[in-house]
C-alpha positions as CSV (number, residue, x, y, z in Angstrom):
1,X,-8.1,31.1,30.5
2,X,-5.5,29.2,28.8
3,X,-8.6,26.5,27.5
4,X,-10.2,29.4,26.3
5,X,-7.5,30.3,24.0
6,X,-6.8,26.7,22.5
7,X,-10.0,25.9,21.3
8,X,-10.4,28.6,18.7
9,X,-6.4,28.1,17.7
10,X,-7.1,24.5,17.4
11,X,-10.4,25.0,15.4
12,X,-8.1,27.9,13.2
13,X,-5.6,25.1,12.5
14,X,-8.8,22.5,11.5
15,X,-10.3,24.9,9.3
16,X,-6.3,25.3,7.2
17,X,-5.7,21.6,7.4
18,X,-9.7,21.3,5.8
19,X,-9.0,23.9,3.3
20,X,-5.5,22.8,2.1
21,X,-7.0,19.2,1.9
22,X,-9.6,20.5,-0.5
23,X,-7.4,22.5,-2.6
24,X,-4.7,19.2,-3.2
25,X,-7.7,16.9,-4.0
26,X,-8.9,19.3,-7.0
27,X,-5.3,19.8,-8.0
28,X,-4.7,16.0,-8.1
29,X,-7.9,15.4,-9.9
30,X,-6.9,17.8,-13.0
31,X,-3.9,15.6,-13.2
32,X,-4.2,12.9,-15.4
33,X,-2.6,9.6,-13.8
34,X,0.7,7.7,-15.2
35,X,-0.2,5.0,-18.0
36,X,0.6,1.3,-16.6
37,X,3.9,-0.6,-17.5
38,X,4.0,-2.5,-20.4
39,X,4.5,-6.7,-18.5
40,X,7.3,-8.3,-19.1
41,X,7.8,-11.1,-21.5
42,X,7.8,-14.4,-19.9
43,X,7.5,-13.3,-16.7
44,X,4.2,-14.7,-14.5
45,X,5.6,-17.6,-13.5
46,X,9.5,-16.8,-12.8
47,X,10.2,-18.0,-9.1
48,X,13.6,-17.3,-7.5
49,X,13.9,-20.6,-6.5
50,X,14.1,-23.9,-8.8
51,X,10.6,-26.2,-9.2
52,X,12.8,-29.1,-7.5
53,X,13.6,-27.3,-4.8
54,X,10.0,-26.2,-3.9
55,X,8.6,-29.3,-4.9
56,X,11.0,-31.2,-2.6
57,X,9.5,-28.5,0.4
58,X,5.6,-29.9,-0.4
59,X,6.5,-33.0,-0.3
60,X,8.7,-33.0,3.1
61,X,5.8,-31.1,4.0
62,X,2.9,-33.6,3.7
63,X,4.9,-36.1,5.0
64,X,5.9,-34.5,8.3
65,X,2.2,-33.3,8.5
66,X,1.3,-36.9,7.7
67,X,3.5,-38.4,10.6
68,X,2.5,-35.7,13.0
């Protein structure tokens, strides 16, 4: 008895969770979308860390893989 009243609350909740999904996807498609941020200046290639410092790691690197 108690299977028999699941299903159709459980089909009741699908069909709400199908319709509310329908209604937010045509409200976010009216929307329009945020314009990109402008890049900053001089910044591709900033690295936290100095060029020394990581090329010191390669080099340790390739010569432990080398002695390996």
């Amino acid at each position: 008895m108690a299977a028999q009243v699941i299903i159709p609350k459980a089909f009741l909740l699908f069909l709400l969770i199908a319709a509310f999904a329908v209604v937010s996807a045509q409200d976010s498609e009216s929307m329009a979308p945020a314009p990109a941020p402008g890049m900053e200046a001089g910044a591709g290639f900033s690295l936290p860390v100095s060029g020394a410092m990581v090329g010191f790691s390669l080099v340790v690197s390739l010569l432990g893989f080398l002695k390996h």
